[in-house]
C-alpha positions in Angstrom: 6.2 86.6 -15.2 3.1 86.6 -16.2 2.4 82.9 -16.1 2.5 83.5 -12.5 1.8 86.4 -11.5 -2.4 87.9 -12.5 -1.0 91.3 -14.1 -1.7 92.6 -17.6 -0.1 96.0 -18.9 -1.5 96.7 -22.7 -0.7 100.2 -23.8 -3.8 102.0 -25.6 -2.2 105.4 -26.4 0.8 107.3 -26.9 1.9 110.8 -27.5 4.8 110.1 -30.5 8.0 110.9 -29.3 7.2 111.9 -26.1 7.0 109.8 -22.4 2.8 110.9 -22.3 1.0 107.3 -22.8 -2.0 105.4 -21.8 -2.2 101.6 -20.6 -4.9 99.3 -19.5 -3.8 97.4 -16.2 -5.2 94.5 -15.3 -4.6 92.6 -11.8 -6.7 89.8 -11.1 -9.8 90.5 -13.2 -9.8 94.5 -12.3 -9.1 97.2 -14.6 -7.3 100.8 -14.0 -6.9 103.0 -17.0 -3.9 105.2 -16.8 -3.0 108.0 -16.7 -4.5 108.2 -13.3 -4.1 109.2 -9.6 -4.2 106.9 -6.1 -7.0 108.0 -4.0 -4.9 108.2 -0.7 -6.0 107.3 2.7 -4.2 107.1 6.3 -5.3 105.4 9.7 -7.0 109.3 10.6 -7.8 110.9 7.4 -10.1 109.8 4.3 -10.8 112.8 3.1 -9.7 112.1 -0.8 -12.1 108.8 -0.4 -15.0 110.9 0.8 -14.8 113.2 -2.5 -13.8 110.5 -4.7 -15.7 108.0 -4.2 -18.9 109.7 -6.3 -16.6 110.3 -9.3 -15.1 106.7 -9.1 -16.8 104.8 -12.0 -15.6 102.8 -15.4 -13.9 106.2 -16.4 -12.1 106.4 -13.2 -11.0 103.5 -11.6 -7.7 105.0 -9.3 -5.2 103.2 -7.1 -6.2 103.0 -3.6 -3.1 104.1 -1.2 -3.6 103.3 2.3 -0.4 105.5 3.8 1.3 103.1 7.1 3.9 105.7 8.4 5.3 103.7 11.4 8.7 103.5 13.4 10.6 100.6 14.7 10.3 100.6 17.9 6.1 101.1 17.3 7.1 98.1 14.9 8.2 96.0 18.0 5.7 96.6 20.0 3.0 95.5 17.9 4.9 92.6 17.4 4.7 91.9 21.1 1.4 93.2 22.4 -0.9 91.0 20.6 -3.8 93.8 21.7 -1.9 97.0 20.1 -0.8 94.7 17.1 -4.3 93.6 15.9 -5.9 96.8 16.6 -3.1 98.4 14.4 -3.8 95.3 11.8 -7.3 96.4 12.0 -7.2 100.1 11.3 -5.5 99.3 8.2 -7.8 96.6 7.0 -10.7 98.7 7.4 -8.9 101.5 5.3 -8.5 99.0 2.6 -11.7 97.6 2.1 -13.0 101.1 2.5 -10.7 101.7 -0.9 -12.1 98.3 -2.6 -15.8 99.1 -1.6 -15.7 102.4 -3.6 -14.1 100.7 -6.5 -10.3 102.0 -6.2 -7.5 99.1 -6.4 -5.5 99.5 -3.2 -2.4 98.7 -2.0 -0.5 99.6 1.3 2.2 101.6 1.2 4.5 101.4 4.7 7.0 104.1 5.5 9.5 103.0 8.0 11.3 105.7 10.5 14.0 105.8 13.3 12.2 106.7 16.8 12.4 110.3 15.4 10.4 109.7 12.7 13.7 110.1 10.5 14.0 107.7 7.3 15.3 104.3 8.6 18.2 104.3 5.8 18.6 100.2 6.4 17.4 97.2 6.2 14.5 96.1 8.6 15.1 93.5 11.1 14.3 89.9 10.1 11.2 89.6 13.0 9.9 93.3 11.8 10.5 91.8 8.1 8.4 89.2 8.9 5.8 91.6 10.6 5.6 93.5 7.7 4.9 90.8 5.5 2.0 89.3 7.2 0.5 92.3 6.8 0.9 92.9 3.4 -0.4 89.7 2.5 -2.5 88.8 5.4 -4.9 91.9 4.9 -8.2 90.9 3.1 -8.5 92.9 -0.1 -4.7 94.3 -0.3 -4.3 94.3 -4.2 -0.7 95.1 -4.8 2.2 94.0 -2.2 4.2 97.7 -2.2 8.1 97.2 -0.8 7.9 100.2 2.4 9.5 103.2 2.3 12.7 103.0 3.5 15.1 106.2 2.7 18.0 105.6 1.2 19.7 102.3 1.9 23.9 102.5 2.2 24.1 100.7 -1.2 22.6 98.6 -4.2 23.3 95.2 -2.4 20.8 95.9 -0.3 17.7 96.7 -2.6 19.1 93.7 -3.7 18.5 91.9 -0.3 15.3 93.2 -0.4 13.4 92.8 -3.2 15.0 89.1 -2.8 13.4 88.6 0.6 10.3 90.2 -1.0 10.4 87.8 -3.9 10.9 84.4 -1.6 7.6 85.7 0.1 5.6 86.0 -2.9 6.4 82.9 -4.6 5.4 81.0 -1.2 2.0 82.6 -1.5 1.6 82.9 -4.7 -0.9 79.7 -4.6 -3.1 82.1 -2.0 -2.3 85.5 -2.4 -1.1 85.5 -6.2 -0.6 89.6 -5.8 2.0 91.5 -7.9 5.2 93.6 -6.6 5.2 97.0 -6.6 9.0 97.6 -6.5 10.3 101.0 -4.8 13.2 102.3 -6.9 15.8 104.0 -5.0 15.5 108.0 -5.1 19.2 108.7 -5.5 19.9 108.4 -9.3 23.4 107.5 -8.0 22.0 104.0 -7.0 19.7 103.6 -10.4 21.4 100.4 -10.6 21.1 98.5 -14.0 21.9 95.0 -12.5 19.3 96.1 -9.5 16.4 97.0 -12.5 17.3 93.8 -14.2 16.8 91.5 -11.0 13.6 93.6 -10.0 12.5 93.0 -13.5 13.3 89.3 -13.7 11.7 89.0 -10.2 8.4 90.1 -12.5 8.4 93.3 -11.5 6.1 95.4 -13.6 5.3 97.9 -11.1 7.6 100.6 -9.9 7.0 103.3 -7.4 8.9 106.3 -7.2 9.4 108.6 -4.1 9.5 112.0 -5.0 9.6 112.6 -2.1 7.4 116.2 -2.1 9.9 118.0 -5.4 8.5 118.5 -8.4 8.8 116.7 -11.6 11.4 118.5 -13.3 13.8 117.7 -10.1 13.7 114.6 -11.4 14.4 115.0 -14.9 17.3 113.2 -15.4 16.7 110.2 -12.9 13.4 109.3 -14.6 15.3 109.7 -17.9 17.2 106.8 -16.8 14.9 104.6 -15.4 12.8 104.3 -18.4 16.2 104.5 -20.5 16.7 101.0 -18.6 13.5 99.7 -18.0 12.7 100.1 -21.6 15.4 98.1 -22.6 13.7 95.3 -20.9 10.6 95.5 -21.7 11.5 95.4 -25.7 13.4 92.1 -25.2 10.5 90.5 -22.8 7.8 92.7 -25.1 6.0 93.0 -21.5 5.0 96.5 -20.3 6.2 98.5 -17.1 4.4 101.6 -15.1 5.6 103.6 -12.7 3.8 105.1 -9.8 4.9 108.5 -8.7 4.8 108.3 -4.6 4.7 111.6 -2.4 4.3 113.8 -5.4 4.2 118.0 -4.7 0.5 118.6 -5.2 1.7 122.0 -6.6 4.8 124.3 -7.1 5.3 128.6 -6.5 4.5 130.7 -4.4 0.8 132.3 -4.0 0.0 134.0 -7.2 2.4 132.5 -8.8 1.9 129.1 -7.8 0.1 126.2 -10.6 -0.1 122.7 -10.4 2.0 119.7 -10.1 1.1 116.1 -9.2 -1.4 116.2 -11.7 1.3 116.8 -14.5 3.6 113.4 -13.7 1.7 111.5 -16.9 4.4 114.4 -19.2 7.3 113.4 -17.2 6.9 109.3 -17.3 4.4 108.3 -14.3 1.8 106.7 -15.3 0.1 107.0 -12.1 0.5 109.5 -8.8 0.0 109.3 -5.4 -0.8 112.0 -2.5 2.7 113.8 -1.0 2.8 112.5 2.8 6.2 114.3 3.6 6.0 117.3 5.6 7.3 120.6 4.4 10.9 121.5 6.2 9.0 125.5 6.0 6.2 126.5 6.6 5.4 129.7 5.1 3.8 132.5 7.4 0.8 134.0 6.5 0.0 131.1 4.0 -3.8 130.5 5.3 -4.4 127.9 2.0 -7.3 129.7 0.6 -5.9 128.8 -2.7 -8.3 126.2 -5.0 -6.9 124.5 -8.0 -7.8 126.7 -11.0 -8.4 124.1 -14.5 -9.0 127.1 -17.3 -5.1 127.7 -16.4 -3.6 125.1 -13.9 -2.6 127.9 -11.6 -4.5 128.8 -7.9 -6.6 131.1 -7.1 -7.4 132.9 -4.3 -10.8 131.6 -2.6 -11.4 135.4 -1.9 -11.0 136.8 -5.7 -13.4 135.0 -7.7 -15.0 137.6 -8.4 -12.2 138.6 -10.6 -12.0 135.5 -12.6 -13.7 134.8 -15.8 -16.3 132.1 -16.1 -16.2 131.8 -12.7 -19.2 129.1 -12.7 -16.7 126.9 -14.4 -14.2 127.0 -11.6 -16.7 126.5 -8.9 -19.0 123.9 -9.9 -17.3 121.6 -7.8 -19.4 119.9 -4.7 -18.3 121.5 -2.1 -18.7 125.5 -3.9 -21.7 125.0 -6.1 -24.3 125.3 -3.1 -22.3 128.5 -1.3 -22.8 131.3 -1.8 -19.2 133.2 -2.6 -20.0 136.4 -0.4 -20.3 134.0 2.3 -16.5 132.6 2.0 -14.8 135.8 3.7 -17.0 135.0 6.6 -15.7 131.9 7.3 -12.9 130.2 9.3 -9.3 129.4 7.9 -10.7 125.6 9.2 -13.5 125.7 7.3 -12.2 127.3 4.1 -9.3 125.0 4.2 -11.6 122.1 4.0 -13.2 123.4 1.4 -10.1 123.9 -0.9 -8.8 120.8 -0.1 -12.1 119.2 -1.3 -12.5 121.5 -4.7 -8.9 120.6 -5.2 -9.2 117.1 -4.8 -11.8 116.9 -7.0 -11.1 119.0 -9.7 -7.8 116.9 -10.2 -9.9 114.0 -10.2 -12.2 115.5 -13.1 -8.9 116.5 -15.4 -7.0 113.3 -15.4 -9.9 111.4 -16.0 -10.6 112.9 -19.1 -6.6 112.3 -20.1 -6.9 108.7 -21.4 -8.8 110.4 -24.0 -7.0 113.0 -24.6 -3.8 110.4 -25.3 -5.6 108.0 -27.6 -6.6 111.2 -30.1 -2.7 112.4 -29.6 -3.8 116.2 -27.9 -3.2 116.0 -24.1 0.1 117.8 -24.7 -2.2 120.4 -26.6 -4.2 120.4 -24.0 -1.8 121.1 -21.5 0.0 123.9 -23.6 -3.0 125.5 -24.0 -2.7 126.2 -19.6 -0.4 129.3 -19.8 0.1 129.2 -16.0 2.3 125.8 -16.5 4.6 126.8 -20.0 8.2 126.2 -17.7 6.5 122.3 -17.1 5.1 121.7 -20.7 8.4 123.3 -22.4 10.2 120.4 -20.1 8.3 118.2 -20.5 9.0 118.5 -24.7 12.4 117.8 -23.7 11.7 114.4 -22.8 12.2 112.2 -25.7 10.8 108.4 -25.1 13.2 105.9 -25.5 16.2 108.0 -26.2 18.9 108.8 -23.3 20.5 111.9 -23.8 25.0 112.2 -24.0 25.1 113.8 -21.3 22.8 111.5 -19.1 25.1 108.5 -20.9 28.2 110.7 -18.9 26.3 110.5 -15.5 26.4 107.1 -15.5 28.8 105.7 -16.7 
């Protein structure tokens, strides 16, 4: 694998008996140092760029995510109308070199619907295949060629179909576009295929994304298990590395008061890396006007309009976007305007903790760190559970 392909996965840190780890990945002369998050972009919104892009530096170097939700039939079209297709083309190129221009490593991530904006749950048609492709390996500055978002496909013959397709493309560019695969892994543990693993990692797969599809971490206990159960077994024969990139991650869990962090905990429960949540929630809650900013002395949330109650308050706000207002003048606002303004404490404040995790790994503490955040004990005690390596008896009974 990596005779052809430019990828390089050295782990610098690990957390002894436990999934938490650190790796240096290089791809064709850049580095990103995990654990770490994708900066996430679409064709409309670049907020997370705007606030990251002052914190991205040798510290922080993120994974770029420029988010391609598209249908089928839009698919089509574009594939016929050679004006609607290149201006389509060009709205993602330009969100990708706006990613590599800051210093993130991006990749595009498609996600592929029915006319209803529904899952596809098959295979894409060879001409929209085809499509796709040129895209992913046509666009200037695309770092990482990401298999789309599909939903769940009838069975494992077909990931099989695909990543084969996928595979046949990249070793006929590999002498222009020698880019590494960033395999999806199907989200139903029931299709956590061995035999699919094992041709995704002789297909040099050393990438694997992961839809969580906006659940939390511990939903996903036992899956994850698995997977690194399997890819593990791998990577000791090959002694080549692995990550796994968490996609549509829940940026946090609860309700109100009671709700505390999650996307930024996936490094405890085997990601390596995590990416923005792009799934819509099925309720919305009433009432819910999101004046709730991501608190780091306890990885709960606050409420914008009590922070008068909390302590060291000047630690929580020295963020950006709050350390020039002043707080009396936050009630006066609009929900618009303080929702832009959590949105940007939040992203950056996420940014500021995983950065310092690499760290934290390499001198053994992070899960110290993290157990020292009273708001999260039901995550850490789970994530204690975890053992690396080491596949429980009753996972073995799931699937046999």
């Amino acid at each position: 694998m990596s005779d052809m392909i430019n990828l390089d996965i050295e782990e610098i840190g690990r957390e002894e008996g436990h999934l938490i780890r650190s790796c240096k990945v290089k791809i064709n002369g850049n580095t990103v140092i995990t654990p770490t998050r994708t900066i996430g972009v679409n064709q409309s919104d670049t907020l997370e760029l705007k606030v990251a892009e002052s914190l991205i530096d040798n510290q922080f170097k993120p994974f770029g995510e420029v988010y391609t939700k598209v249908s089928l039939s839009e698919l089509n079209e574009y594939i016929n109308n050679d004006e609607k297709g290149g201006k389509f083309c060009s709205k993602i190129s330009d969100r990708v070199l706006q990613l590599k221009h800051v210093g993130a490593l991006p990749y595009i991530l498609f996600s592929i619907t029915d006319d209803n904006g529904n899952p596809l749950n098959q295979l894409m048609p060879e001409r929209v295949q085809e499509f796709i492709f040129d895209v992913l390996w046509g666009t200037p500055g695309n770092s990482i060629i990401a298999t789309p978002l599909l939903g769940i496909l009838s069975n494992p013959n077909d990931y099989r179909t695909l990543i084969e397709t996928f595979h046949e493309r990249q070793i006929a560019a590999i002498d222009r576009k020698n880019l590494p695969i960033m395999a999806t892994v199907p989200p139903s543990y029931t299709l956590i295929d061995p035999k699919l693993l094992e041709k995704y990692w002789n297909y040099g797969c050393r990438i694997f994304g992961y839809n969580c599809e906006n659940k939390k971490y511990g939903a996903f206990g036992y899956v994850i298990e698995r997977l690194h159960y399997e890819l593990s077994k791998f990577s000791k024969q090959c002694e080549e590395l692995y990550i796994i990139n968490g996609l549509n991650s829940r940026f946090k869990i609860g309700k109100t008061e009671t709700s505390r962090i999650n996307n930024l905990l996936g490094t405890g429960f085997g990601f390596d890396t995590y990416s923005p949540n792009h799934v819509m929630a099925r309720f919305v809650v009433q009432g819910d006007l999101k004046r709730y900013i991501f608190n780091d002395q306890n990885y709960g949330f606050t409420n914008i309009n009590d922070l008068e109650k909390v302590k060291n308050v000047e630690e929580l706000v020295n963020t950006q976007v709050l350390k020039d207002i002043d707080l009396y003048d936050l009630s006066e606002m609009s929900d618009y305007s303080i929702n832009k303004i959590c949105k940007k404490h939040n992203i950056e404040k996420t940014i500021k903790e995983i950065r310092e995790y690499p760290e934290y790994i390499e001198n053994n503490n992070l899960l110290q760190h993290l157990l020292e955040k009273d708001r999260i004990d039901t995550e850490t005690s789970e994530m204690k559970s975890f053992q690396y390596g080491h596949c429980t008896s009753d996972l073995d009974r799931w699937f046999k």
